[in-house]
C-alpha positions in Angstrom: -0.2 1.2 14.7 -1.5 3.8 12.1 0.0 7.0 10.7 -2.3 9.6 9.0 -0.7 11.0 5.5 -2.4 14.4 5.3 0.4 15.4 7.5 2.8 14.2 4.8 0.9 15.4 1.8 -0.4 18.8 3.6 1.3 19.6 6.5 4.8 19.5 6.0 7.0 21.1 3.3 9.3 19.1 1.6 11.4 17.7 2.3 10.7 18.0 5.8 7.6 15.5 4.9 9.5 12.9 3.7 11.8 13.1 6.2 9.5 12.9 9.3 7.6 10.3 7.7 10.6 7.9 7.3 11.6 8.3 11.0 8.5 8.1 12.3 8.2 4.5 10.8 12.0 4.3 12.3 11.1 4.9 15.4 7.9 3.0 16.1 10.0 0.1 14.5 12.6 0.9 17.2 9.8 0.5 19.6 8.9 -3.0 18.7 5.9 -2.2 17.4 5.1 -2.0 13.4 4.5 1.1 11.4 1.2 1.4 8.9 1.1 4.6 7.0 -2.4 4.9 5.8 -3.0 6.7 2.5 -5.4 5.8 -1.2 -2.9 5.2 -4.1 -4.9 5.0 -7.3 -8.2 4.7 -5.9 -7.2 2.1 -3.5 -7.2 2.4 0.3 -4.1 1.3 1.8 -3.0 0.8 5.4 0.7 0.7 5.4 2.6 2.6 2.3 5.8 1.2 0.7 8.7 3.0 0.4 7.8 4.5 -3.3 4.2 5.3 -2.0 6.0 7.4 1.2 7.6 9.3 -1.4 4.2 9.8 -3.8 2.7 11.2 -1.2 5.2 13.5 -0.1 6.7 14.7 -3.4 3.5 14.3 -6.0 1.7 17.5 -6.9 -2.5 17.1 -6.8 -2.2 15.2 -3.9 -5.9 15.6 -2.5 -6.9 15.8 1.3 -9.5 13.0 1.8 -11.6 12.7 5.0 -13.9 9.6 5.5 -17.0 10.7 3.3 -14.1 11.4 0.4 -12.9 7.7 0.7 -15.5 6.7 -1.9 -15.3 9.2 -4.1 -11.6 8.5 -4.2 -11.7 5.0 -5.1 -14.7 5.4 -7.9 -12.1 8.1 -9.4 -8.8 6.0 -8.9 -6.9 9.2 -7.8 -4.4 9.3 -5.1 -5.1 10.9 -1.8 -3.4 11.8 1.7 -5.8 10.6 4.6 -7.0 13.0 7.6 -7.4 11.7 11.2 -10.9 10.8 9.9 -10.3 8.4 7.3 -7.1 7.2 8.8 -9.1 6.3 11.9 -12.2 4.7 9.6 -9.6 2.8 7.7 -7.3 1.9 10.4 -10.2 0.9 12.5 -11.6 -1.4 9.6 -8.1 -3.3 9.4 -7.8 -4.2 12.9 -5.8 -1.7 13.9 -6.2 0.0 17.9 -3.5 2.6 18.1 -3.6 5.6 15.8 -0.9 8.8 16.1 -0.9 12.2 14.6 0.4 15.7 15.4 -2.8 17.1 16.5 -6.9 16.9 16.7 -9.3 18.5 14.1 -11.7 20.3 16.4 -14.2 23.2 16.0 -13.1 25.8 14.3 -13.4 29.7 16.0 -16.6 31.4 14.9 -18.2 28.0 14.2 -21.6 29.4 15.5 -21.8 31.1 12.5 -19.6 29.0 10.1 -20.6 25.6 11.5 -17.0 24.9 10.8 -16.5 21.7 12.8 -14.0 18.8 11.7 -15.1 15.5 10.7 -12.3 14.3 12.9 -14.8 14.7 16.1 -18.0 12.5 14.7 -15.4 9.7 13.5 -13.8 9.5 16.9 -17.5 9.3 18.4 -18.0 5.7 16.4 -14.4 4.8 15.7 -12.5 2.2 18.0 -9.4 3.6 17.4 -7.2 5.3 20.2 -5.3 8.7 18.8 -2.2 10.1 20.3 -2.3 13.6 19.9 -0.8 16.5 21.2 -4.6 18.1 22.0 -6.4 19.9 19.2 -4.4 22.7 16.9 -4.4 26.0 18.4 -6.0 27.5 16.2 -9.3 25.7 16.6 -12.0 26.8 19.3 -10.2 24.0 22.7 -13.3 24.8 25.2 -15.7 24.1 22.8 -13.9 20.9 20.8 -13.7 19.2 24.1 -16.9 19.7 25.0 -18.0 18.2 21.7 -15.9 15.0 22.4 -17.4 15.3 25.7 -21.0 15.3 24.3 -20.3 12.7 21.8 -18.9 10.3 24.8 -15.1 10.2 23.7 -12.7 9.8 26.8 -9.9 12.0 26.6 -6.7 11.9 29.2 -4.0 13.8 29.4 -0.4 11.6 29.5 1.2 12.7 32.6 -0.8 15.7 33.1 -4.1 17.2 33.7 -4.0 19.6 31.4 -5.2 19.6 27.9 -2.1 20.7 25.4 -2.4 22.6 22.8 -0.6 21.6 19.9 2.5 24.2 19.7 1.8 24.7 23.6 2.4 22.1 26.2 -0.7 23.8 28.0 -3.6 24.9 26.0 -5.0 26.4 29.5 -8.1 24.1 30.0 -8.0 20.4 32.2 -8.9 17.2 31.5 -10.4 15.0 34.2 -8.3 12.0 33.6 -4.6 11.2 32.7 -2.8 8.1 32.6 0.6 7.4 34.1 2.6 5.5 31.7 1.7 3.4 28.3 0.9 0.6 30.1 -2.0 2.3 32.0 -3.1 3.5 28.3 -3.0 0.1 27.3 -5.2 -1.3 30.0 -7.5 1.8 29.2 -7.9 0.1 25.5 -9.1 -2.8 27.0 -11.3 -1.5 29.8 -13.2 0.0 26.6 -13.5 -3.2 25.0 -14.7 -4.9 28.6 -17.4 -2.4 29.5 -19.1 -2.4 25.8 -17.8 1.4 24.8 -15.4 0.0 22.3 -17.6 1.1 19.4 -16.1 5.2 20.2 -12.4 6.3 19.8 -10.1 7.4 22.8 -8.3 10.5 22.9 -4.5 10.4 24.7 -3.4 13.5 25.1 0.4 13.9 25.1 2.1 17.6 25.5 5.3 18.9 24.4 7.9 19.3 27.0 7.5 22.7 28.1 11.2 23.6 26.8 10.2 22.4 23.5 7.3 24.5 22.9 7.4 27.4 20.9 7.8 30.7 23.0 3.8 31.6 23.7 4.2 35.2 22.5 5.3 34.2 19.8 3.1 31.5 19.0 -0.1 34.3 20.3 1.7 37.1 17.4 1.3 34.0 14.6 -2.2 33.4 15.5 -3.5 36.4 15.3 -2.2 37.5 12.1 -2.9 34.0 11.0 -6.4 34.7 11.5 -6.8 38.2 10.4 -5.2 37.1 7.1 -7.6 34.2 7.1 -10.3 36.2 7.2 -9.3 39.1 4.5 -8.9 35.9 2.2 -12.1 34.3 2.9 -10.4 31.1 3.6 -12.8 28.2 4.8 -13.2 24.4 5.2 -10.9 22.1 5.1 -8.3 24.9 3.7 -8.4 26.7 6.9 -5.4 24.3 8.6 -3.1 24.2 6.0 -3.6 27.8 5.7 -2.8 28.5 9.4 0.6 26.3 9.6 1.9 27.7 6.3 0.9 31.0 8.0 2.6 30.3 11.3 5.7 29.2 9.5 6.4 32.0 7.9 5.4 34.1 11.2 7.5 32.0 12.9 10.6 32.1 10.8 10.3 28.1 10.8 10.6 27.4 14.4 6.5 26.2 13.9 8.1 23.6 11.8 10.7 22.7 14.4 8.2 22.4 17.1 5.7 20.1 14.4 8.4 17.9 13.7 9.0 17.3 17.4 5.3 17.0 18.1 4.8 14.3 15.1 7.6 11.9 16.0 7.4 12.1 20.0 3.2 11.5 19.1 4.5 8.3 17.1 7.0 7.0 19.9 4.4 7.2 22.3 2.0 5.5 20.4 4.3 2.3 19.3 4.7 2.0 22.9 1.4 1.9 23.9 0.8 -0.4 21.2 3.5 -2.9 22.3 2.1 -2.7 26.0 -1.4 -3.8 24.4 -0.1 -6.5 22.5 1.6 -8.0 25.7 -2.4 -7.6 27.6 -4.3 -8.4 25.0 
């Protein structure tokens, strides 16, 4: 199963990055299933890092943030580059690979009426056959409107054991899903069921909340946002800069307990994942 590296290269500070990277790999190897951290090393697009290219990515400066349509440009340069859920998917998708984890969806960003701000994450999942565990979209993306893209773009989303859509830091963004799957051997089937009924050629989104006593405190998490955003805007910050910007910003809101939660979020993403993953191997 596949790991993206932006997370690694962009979302964590070190060492926390290197850290959660190694036992996310321990982890889905504890599950029986086997670990492929996806990530361009010199121009080259690799699906499953080595020990020294876990540590490249999480320690080298000028690390760049690559989503699919940067693959290319990447490899004609030969410069190193952290994948997004975009080009993870695309690459992960290309090597055979079904299950996919991550912390949390790209979605459309707040004010994208005006901004068109939407991530690439969405259109790849619409003609990616990859399946993402994610807990939901960030929260500080637009929820209402990024499901109803995924819904427009025909990309089944359940919830794990609930029928509410999380939301990232939250266990409960506050909007429902219409489906949610009971166990990882139920997600498993769902993988197939794609395959079967010809919709294999579009990703699947398994939505997999926090534990509510894990989440960060929602008043808390409400305070970070808004200043998050206010500060966002004074600075003009856009693009892909807007959600590194908004976790570095809810750290330090936060006084790390963002981080503590992300950590959390990352590795119990990966766990479920490898399981789901060793479930479909046993069906397939």
């Amino acid at each position: 199963m596949a790991l993206e590296s932006t997370l690694i290269s962009h979302g964590l500070p070190r060492p926390d990055n290197l850290d959660v990277a190694r036992e996310s790999e321990r982890l889905i190897r504890a599950e029986g299933a086997v670990p492929a951290t996806v990530g361009v090393v010199a121009g080259t697009a690799k699906v499953g890092l080595d020990e020294a290219e876990l540590e490249l990515m999480a320690t080298a400066d000028g690390i760049e943030k690559l989503s699919a349509r940067d693959l290319p440009v990447a490899a004609a340069k030969g410069i190193h580059g952290a994948t997004t859920v975009a080009a993870t998917a695309h690459l992960a998708a290309l090597a055979g690979i079904r299950l996919f984890a991550t912390g949390g969806l790209g979605g459309v960003h707040r004010g994208a009426r005006e901004s068109w701000d939407v991530s690439a994450d969405l259109a790849a999942l619409a003609r990616t056959p990859v399946a993402v565990v994610c807990s939901g979209a960030k929260s500080i993306l637009d929820v209402p409107a990024t499901l109803e893209y995924l819904e427009t773009a025909g990309v089944p989303v359940v919830g794990y054991r609930t029928r509410r859509f999380p939301g990232f830091y939250l266990a409960d963004s506050g909007h429902p899903v219409d489906w949610s799957v009971e166990d990882e051997g139920e997600a498993a089937r769902l993988v197939l069921a794609l395959e079967e009924l010809g919709l294999g050629r579009s990703g699947l989104v398994v939505a997999n909340p926090l534990p509510e006593g894990d989440q960060l405190d929602p008043g808390t998490h409400d305070r970070a946002l808004r200043a998050g955003l206010e500060e966002m805007g004074r600075r003009g910050v856009r693009g892909k800069d807007v959600t590194p910007f908004l976790l570095d910003r809810f750290a330090r809101e936060t006084g790390g307990e963002s981080l503590r939660v992300n950590k959390k979020i990352i590795v119990g993403n990966a766990r479920l994942a490898a399981r789901i993953a060793v479930s479909l191997a046993g069906i397939s």
